[in-house]
Backbone as a printed PyTorch tensor [residue, N CA C, xyz], in Angstrom:
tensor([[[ 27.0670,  25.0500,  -1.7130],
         [ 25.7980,  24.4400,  -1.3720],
         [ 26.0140,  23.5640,  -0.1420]],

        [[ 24.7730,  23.6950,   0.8250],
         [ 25.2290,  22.3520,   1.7310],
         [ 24.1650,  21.7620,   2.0560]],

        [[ 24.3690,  20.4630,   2.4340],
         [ 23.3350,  19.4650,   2.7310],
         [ 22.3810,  19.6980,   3.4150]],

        [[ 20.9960,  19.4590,   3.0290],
         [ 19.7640,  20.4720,   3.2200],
         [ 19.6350,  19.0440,   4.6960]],

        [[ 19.9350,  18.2490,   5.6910],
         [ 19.8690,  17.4700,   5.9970],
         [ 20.7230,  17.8820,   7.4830]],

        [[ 22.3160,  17.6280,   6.9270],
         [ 22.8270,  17.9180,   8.0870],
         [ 23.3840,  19.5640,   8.1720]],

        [[ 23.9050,  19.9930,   7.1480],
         [ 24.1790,  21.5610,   6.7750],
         [ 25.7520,  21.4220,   6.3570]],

        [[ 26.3970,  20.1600,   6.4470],
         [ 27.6440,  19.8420,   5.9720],
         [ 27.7870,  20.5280,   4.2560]],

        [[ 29.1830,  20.8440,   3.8830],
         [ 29.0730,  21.0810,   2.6280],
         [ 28.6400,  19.6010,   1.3860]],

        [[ 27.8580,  19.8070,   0.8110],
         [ 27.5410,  18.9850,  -0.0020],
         [ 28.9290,  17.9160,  -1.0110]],

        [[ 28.4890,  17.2380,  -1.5610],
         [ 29.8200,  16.0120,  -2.2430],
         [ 28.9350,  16.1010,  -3.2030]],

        [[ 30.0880,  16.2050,  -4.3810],
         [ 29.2820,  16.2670,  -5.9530],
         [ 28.6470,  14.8550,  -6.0710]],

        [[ 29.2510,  13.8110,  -5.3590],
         [ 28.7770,  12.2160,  -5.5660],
         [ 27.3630,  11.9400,  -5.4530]],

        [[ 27.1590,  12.5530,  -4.0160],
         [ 25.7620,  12.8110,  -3.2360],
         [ 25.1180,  13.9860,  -3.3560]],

        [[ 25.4830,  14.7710,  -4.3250],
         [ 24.9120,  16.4310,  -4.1430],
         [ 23.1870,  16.6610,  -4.3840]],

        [[ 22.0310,  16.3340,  -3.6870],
         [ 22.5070,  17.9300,  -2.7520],
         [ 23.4010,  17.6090,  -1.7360]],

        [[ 23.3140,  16.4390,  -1.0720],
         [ 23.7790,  16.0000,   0.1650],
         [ 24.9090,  15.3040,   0.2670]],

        [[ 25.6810,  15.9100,   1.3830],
         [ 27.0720,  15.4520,   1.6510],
         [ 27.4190,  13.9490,   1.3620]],

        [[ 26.4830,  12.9800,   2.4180],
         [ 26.3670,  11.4050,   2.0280],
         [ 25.4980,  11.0120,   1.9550]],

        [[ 26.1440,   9.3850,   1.6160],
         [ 24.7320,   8.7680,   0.9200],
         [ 24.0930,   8.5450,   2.5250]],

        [[ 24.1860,   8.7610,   3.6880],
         [ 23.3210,   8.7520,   4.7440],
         [ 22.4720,  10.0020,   4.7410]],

        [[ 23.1190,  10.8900,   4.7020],
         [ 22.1480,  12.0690,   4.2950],
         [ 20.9120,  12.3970,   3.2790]],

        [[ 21.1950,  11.3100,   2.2240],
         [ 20.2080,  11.1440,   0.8950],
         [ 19.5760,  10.1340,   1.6450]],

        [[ 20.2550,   8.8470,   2.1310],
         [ 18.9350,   7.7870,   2.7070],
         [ 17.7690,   8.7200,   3.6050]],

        [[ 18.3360,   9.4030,   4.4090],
         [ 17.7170,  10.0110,   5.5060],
         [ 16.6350,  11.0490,   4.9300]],

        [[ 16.8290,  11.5340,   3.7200],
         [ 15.6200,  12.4340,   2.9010],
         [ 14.8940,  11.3600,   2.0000]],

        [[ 15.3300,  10.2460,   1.7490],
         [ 14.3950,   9.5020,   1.1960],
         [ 13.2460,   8.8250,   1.7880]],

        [[ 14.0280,   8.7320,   3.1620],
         [ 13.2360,   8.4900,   4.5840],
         [ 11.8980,   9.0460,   4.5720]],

        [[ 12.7150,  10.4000,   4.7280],
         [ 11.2210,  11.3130,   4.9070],
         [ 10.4340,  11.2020,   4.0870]],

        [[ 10.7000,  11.1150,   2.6070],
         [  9.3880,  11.3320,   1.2010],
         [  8.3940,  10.0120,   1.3600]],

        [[  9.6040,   9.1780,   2.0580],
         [  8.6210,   7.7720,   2.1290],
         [  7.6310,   7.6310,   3.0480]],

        [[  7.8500,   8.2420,   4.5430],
         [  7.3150,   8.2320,   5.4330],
         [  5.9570,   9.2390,   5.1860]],

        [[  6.2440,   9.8440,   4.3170],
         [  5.3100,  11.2780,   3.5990],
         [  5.7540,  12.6930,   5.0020]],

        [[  6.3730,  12.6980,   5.1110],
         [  6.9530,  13.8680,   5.8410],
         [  6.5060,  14.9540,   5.0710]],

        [[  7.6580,  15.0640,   3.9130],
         [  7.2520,  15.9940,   2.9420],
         [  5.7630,  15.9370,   2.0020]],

        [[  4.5540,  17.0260,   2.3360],
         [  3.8520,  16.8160,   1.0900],
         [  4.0790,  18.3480,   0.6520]],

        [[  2.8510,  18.4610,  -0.1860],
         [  2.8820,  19.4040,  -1.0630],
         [  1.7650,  19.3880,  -0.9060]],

        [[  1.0400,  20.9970,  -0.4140],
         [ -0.5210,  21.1690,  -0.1740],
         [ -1.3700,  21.3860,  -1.4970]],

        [[ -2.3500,  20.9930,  -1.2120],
         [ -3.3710,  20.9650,  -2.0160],
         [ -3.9440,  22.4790,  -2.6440]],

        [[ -4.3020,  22.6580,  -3.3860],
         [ -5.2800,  24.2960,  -3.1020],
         [ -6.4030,  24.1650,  -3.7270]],

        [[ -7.4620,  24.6170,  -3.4930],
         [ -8.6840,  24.8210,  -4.7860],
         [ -9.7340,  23.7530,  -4.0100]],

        [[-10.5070,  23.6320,  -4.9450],
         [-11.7870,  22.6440,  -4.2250],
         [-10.9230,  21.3170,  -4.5870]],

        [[-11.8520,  20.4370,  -3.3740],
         [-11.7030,  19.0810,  -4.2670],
         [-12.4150,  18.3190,  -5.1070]],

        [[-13.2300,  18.8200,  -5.6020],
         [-13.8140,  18.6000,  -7.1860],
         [-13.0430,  17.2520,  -8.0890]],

        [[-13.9200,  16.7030,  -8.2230],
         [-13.3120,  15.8880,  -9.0780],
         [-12.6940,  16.4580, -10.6580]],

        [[-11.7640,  15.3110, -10.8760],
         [-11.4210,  16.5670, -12.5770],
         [-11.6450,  15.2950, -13.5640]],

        [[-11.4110,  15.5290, -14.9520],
         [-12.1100,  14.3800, -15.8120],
         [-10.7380,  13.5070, -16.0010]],

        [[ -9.5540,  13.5160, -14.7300],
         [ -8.7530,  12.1730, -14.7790],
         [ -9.1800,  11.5240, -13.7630]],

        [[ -9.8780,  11.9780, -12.6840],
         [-10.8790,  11.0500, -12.0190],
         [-11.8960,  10.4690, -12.3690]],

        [[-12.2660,  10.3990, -13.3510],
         [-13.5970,   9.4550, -13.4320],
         [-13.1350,   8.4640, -14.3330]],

        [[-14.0640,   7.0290, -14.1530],
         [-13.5310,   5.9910, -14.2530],
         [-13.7630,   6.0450, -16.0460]],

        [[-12.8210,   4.5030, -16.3440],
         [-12.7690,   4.4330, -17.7690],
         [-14.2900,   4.1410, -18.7990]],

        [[-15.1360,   3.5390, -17.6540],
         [-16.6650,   2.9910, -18.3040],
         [-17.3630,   4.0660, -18.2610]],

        [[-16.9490,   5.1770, -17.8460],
         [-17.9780,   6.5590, -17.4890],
         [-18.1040,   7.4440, -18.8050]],

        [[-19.6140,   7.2690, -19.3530],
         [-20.0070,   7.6330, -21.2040],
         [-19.5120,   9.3630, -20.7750]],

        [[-19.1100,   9.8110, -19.7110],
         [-18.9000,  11.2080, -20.2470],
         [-17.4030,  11.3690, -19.8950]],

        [[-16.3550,  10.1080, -19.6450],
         [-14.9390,  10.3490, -19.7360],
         [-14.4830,  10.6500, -21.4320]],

        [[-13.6620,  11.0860, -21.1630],
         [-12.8030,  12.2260, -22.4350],
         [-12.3880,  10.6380, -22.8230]],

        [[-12.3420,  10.4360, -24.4210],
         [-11.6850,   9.4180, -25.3920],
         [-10.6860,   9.9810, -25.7530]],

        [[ -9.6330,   9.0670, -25.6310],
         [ -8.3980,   9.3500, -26.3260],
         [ -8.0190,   8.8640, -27.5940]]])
């Protein structure tokens, strides 16, 4: 396996990534939102969007 970052072989310590600079540097990105994950479908609300006072939210 190698570090999806620099392409070095990975360190079981840090695995996926060789070092812990290589893991800071992907944490970087998730933080910065580099990485998302697309959406699909309408954007419709769903019944975990609506608020807790709303008489037609689902009771748990």
């Amino acid at each position: 396996m190698t570090c999806p970052i620099c392409g070095r072989p990975a360190e079981a310590r840090y695995r996926p990534f060789c070092s812990r600079r290589c893991a800071d540097v992907d944490l970087g990105h998730w933080l910065k939102g580099n990485y998302r994950i697309p959406a699909l479908g309408d954007e419709e609300e769903t019944p975990d969007d609506r608020r807790p006072d709303d008489p037609e939210a689902p009771r748990h």
